[in-house]
C-alpha positions in Angstrom: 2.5 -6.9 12.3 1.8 -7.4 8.6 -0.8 -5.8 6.7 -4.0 -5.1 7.7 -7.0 -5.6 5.4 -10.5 -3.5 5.9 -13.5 -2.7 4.2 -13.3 0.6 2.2 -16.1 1.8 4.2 -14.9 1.1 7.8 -14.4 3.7 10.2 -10.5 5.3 10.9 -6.6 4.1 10.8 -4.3 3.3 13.7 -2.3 6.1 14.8 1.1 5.0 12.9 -0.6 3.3 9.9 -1.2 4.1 6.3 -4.5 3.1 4.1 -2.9 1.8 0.7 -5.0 0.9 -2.5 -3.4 -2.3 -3.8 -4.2 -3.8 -7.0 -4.1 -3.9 -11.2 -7.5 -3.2 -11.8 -10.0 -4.2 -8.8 -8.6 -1.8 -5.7 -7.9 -3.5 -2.3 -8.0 -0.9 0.7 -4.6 -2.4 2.9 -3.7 -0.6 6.3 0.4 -0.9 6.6 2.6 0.7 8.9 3.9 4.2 8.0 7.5 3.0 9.0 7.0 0.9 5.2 7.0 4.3 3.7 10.8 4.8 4.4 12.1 1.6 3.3 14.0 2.2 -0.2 12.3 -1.2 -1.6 8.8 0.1 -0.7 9.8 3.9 -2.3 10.8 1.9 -5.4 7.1 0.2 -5.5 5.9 3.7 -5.5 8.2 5.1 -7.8 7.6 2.4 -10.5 3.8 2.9 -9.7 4.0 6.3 -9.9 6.3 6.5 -13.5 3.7 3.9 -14.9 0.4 5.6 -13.5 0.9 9.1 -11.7 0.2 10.3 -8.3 -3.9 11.2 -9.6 -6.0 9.0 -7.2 -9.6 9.6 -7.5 -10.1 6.9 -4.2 -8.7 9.2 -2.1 -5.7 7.4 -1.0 -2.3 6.0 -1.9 -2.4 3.5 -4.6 -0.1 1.2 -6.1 -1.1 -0.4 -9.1 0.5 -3.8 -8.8 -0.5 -7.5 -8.3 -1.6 -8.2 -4.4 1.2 -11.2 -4.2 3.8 -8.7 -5.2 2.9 -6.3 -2.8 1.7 -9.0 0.0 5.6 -10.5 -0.7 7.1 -7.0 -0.1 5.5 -6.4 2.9 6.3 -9.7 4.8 9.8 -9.1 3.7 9.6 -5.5 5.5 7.9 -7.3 8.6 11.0 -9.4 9.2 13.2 -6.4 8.9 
């Protein structure tokens, strides 16, 4: 399954899923499996997000301040994994 895409305002996550903010300036609320979270390319995303922009997320959420194709790209290479 590759990312799921939701409102901001809809109701709760999957049991086994993530909400992750996705985007350079304009936030995009993603739903991705929590499996992502221990893949060393997707801890690199966050690593580089979080040396450019901190860990201080006023959304309420995980976000990764990168372009949507970079991140839509990473996740369909972790879907084949």
């Amino acid at each position: 399954m590759g990312i799921l895409t939701r409102s901001s305002t809809s109701g709760g996550v999957l049991k086994g899923y993530c909400v992750v903010y996705i985007g350079e300036n304009q936030m995009k609320r993603v739903v991705v499996p929590v499996s992502y979270l221990n893949q060393p390319s997707f801890q690199n995303l966050l690593a580089q997000a979080e040396e450019e922009f901190g860990f201080d997320h006023p959304i309420g959420g995980l976000t990764v301040h990168c372009k949507e194709d970079v991140f839509i790209d990473l996740t369909c290479f972790l879907r084949r994994l």
